[in-house]
N, C-alpha and C positions, 0 to 999 in steps of 0.2 A: 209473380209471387210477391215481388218485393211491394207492387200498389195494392195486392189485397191482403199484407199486413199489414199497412198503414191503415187501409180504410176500416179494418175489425177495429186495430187499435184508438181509430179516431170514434169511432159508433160507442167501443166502451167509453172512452173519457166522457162525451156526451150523459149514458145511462148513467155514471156516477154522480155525474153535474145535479142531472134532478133527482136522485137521489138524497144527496145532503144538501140538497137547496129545500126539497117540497116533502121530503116522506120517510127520512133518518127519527125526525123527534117525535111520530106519530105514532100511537099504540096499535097499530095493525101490524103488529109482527109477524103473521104468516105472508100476509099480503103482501110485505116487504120481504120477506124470506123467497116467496113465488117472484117476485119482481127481479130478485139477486142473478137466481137461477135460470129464468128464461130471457133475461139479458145480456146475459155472460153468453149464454147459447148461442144465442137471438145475434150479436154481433158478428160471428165465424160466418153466417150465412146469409146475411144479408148479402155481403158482395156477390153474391152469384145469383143472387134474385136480379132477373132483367126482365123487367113489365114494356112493351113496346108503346104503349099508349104514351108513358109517362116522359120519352123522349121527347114530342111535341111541346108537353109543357110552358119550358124556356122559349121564352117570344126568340124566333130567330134571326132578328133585327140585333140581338146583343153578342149572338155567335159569329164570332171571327171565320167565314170559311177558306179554306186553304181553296187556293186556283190551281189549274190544270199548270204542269211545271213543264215547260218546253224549254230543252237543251237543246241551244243551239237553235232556234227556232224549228225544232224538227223533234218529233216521239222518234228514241231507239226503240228496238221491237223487244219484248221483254222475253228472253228466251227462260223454256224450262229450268229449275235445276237442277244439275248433275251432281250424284251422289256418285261421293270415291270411297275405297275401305280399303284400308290401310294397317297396317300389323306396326308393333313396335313393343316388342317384349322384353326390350331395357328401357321404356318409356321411365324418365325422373318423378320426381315428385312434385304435380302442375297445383300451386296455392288457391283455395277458393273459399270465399264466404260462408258456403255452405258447409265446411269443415270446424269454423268457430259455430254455428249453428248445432252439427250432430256433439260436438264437442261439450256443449251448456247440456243438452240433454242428455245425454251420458251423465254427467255428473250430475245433475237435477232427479236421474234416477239411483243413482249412487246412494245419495241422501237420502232419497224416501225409503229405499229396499232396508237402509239403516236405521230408519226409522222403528219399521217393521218389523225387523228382526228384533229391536227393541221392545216393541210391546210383546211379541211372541216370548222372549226369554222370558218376561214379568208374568204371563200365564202361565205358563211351565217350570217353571222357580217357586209357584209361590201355591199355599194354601187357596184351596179356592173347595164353594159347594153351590148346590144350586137350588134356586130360588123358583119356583115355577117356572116359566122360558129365560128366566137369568139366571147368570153366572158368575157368583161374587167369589172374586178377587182378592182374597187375604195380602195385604204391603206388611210385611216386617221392619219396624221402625220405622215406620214413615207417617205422615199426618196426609199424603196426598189423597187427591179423589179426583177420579175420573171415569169417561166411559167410552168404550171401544167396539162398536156393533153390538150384540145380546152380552157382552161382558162391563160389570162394573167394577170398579176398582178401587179398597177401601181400605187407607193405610189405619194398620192397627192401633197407631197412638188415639187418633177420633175418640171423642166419648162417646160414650151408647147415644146422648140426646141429639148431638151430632152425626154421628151413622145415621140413625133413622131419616132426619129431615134431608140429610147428604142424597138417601138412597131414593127419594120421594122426586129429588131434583134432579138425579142423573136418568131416573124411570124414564123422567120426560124424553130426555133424550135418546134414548133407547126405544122408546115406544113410535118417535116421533120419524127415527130414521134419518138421528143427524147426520151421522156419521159417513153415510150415502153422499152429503151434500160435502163435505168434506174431503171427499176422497178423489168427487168430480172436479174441485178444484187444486187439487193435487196432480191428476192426470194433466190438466191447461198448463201448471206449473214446469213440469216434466216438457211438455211439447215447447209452450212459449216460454222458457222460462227470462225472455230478454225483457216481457211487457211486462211493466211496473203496474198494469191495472187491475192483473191478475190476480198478485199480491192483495192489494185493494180490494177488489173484490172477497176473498177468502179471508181477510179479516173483517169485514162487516159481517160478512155470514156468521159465523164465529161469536161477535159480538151478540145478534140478533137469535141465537141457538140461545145465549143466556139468559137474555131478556124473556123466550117463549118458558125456558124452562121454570125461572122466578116466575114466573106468575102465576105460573101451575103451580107450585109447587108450596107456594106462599098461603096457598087457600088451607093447608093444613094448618099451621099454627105459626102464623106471622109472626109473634114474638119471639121463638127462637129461634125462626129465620134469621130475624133481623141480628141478631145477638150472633148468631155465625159468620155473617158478611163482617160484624163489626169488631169479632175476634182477631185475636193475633192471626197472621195470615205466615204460611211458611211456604217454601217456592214448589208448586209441583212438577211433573214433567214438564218439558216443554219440546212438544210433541205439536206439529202444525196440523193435524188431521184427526185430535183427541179433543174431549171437551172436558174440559178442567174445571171445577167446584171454586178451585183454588188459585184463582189472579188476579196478582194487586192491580193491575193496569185497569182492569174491568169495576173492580169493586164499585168506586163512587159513582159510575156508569150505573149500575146494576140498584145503588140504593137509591137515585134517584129518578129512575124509570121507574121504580116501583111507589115513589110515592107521587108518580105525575096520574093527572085524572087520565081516565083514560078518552083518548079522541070519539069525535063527534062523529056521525056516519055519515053526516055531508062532508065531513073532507077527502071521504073517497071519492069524489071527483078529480081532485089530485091528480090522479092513478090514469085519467083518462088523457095528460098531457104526453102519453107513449105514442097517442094516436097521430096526432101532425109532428110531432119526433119521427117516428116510422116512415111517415109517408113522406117528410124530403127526405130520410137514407134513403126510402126507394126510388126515390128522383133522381136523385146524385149518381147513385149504383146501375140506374139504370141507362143514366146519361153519359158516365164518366169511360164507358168503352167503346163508346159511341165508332168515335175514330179510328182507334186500336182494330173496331171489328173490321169495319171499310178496308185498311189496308191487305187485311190479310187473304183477301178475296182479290187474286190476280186476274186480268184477262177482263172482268165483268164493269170496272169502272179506270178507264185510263189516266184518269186523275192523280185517284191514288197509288196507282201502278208504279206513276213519275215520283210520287213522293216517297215511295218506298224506297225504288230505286236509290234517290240521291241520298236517305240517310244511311244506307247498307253501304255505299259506295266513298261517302266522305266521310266515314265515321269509322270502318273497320280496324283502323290499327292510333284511332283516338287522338290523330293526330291533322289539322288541317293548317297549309299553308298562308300565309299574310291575304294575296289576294282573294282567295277562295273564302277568309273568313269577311272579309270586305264587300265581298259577291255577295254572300250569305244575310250577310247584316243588311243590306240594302234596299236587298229584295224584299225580305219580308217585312223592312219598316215599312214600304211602298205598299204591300199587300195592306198591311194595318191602316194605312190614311187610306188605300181607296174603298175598306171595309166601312172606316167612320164615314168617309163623306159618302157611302151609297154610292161608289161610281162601280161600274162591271169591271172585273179583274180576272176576268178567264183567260183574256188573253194575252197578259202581260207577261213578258219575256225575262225570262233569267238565262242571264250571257253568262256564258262559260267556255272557254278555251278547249275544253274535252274535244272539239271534234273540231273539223274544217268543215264550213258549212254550204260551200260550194254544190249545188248542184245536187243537192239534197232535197227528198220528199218527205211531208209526212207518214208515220207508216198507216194513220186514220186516212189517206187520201189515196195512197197508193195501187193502182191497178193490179201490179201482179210483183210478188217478193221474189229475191231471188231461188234460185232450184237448188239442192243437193243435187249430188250426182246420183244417179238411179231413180230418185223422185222425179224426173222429168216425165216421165209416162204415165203419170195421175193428172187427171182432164180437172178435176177440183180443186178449187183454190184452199178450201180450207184441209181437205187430205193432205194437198203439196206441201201445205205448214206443219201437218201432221209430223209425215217424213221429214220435215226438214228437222225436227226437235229429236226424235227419236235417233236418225243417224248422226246428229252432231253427236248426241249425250254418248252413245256408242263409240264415236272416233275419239272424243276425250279421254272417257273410262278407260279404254284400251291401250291411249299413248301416254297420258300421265304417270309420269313417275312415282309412283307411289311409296317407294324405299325413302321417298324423303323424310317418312314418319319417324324410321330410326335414324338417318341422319342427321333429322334436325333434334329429335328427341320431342315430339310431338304427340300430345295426347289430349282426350277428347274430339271435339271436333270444330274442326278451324275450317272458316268461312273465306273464300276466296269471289273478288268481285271483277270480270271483264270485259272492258267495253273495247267493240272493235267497228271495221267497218266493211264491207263488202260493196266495191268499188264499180264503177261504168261498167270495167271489161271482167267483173266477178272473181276478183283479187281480194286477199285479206291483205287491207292495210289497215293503220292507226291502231293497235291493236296495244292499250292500255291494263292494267290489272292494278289492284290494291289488297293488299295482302298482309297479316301480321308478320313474316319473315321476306325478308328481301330474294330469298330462293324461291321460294312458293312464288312470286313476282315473279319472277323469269321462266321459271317452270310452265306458270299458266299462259305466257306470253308465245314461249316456245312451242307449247302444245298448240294454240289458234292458229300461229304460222304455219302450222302441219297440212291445214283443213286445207282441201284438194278447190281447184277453181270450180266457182259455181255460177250458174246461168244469173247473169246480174237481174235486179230487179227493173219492173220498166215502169212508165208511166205516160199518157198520153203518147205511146209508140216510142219513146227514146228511154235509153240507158239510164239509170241515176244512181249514185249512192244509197247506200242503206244502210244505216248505224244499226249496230243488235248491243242487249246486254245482256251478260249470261253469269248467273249467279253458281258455286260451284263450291261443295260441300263436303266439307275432305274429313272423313269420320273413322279415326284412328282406334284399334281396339288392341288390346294388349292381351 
């Protein structure tokens, strides 16, 4: 979630960049109005366009690849994970990001529904008749003007010469269907209301409703146009999803787009700089999950099996020891220099203490894994593993303590990591865990120790060790 709001938020800055570098001072205001709007859009989706072609691209001579990670000089066998469910209907109150998140939106709609409620009181308070498919707006004591979908809004101080040219100007925007575009960035506001580009965006929009309106509207009788912009101006609503006649901020904006010639039709070529814009976000978006996807497919590349493993496992409770950050740092400066100098790194060792590595196979060499008990009567090697995943996940499920969700006052779902070993004569020893609660630790420790003796694994006719790691999902519901 958190990299594909970055990478929207980074697409917009980008859209805005050529915006006010190449097509902000250009008299193509629709074309810039269309550019706003399928841009603002156009960023939310990008991230999820993945073109498989476009991964090639990147020569991968410059791609750092991560090596096959061997603990211990040995693959643990990456077991299933087991899901536990768990009760705790005095669960406290667990703090999350996504709390200040619903929290901005909530209030983001706070303000609009206020907004809203604002203009509605000002239709229903106020004189109003209808004009062919419009519906004017009587303001008592007011000078404001504005326009709100098929409603225009026209404070009664105006002079007549004023109404009229006001009315001719807000048409536009009525007829044009600003108020649509306004609303869609109101809705982005409400959702995202953290990205500051949003904002950005809805004000150019805003700006460039005025500019379309001026120029239409100016073809009636310029001079007292201009005689209006250059009146006394008094504050109107300030209303973020209304288009106001009336603001100072715009004025000298507004009188000097209208005395700029208007652009050339070759400079809508401009316009066609979206196109290699586009196509690296699609390269990046398409490259940038590259690895993220790899990981998440167990079992089919044992590579990234190992590397899943080790950040699920030294990372769970965010905290990693002096040597272990030493091991860490080491290795992968080592992986870096033998990526630059070209040398092969597949088989380069990351030591680690997690196991005793006595007399241990790997599990990519290994003849036959250890048995479950009752699984010994399956002739197949791959059934045997079958059973052996199913009746583990079953003896956990069953011995695990699960009261420890009220105990410990646990909620959502807390991730527990095990590595163990299953020995010559089919004994569980070294049986390790990493855990956010130091109970959860000995819980899951205590439960491994349960597991009944199992037909050790063999290899070449003799006995060996066999490391497993078993990932274990403790999913508390209240």
């Amino acid at each position: 979630m958190a990299l594909y709001i970055i990478q929207a938020i980074a697409f917009q800055l980008f859209f805005l960049i050529v915006y006010d570098v190449f097509l902000k001072k250009e008299t193509f205001f629709n074309w810039n109005r269309a550019y706003l709007l399928i841009t603002a859009a156009f960023s939310f989706v990008l991230p999820f366009i993945k073109i498989e072609m476009f991964k090639n691209i990147v020569p991968q001579e410059y791609i750092i690849t991560l090596p096959e990670v061997v603990i211990g000089k040995q693959n643990p066998i990456v077991l299933d994970e087991v899901l536990l469910e768990g009760a705790n209907q005095a669960a406290g109150f667990s703090w999350s990001w996504m709390y200040l998140f619903y929290l901005g939106s909530i209030i983001a709609f706070v303000i609009f529904a206020f907004k809203l409620i604002k203009i509605i009181r000002l239709i229903s308070g106020n004189q109003k008749h209808q004009e062919s498919k419009l519906r004017i707006v009587n303001l008592e004591n007011s000078r404001d003007a504005f326009s709100f979908f098929n409603y225009i809004f026209l404070g009664q101080q105006l002079e007549n010469e004023e109404r009229e040219t006001i009315l001719q100007h807000e048409l536009v925007h009525v007829k044009q269907k600003h108020t649509f575009d306004m609303l869609f960035f109101e809705l982005l506001r409400i959702l995202f209301w953290f990205n500051p580009f949003i904002y950005m965006y809805q004000n150019r929009i805003s700006v460039l409703h005025e500019f379309i309106a001026d120029s239409e509207a100016v073809k009636h009788n310029k001079q007292q146009y201009y005689q209006n912009l250059l009146s006394q101006v008094f504050q109107a609503k300030q209303v973020s999803f209304i288009n106001p006649f009336f603001k100072q901020s715009l004025i000298k904006k507004r009188i000097v787009m209208l005395q700029k010639s208007k652009s050339k039709q070759v400079q809508l070529v401009r316009y066609a700089l979206l196109i290699p814009m586009v196509f690296g976000m699609l390269i990046y978006s398409s490259c940038s999950d590259t690895g993220r996807e790899s990981l998440a497919v167990l079992s089919e590349n044992p590579q990234e099996d190992q590397l899943k493993m080790i950040i699920e496992s030294f990372d769970t409770d965010g905290k990693l020891n002096e040597s272990e950050k030493e091991e860490l740092t080491t290795y992968f400066l080592d992986v870096i220099k033998a990526n630059v100098e070209g040398q092969d790194v597949s088989t380069k060792p990351f030591n680690t203490s997690q196991f005793n590595t006595i007399g241990e196979v790997s599990f990519e060499k290994i003849e036959r894994v250890p048995v479950f008990p009752g699984c010994d009567s399956q002739e197949d090697e791959a059934i045997r593993r079958s059973c052996f995943n199913k009746e583990l996940s079953t003896f956990i499920a069953e011995n695990f303590n699960t009261d420890l969700a009220k105990t410990l006052n646990l909620a959502g779902i807390v991730k527990i990591s095990v590595f163990f070993k299953i020995d010559k004569q089919g004994n569980i020893t070294e049986a390790k865990a990493r855990a956010p609660k130091p109970e959860l630790v000995d819980e899951a420790i205590r439960v491994v120790n349960l597991l009944p003796k199992m037909a050790p694994g063999m290899h070449e006719g003799k006995a060996v060790n066999v490391p497993y790691y078993l990932p274990i999902k403790f999913e508390i519901k209240e």
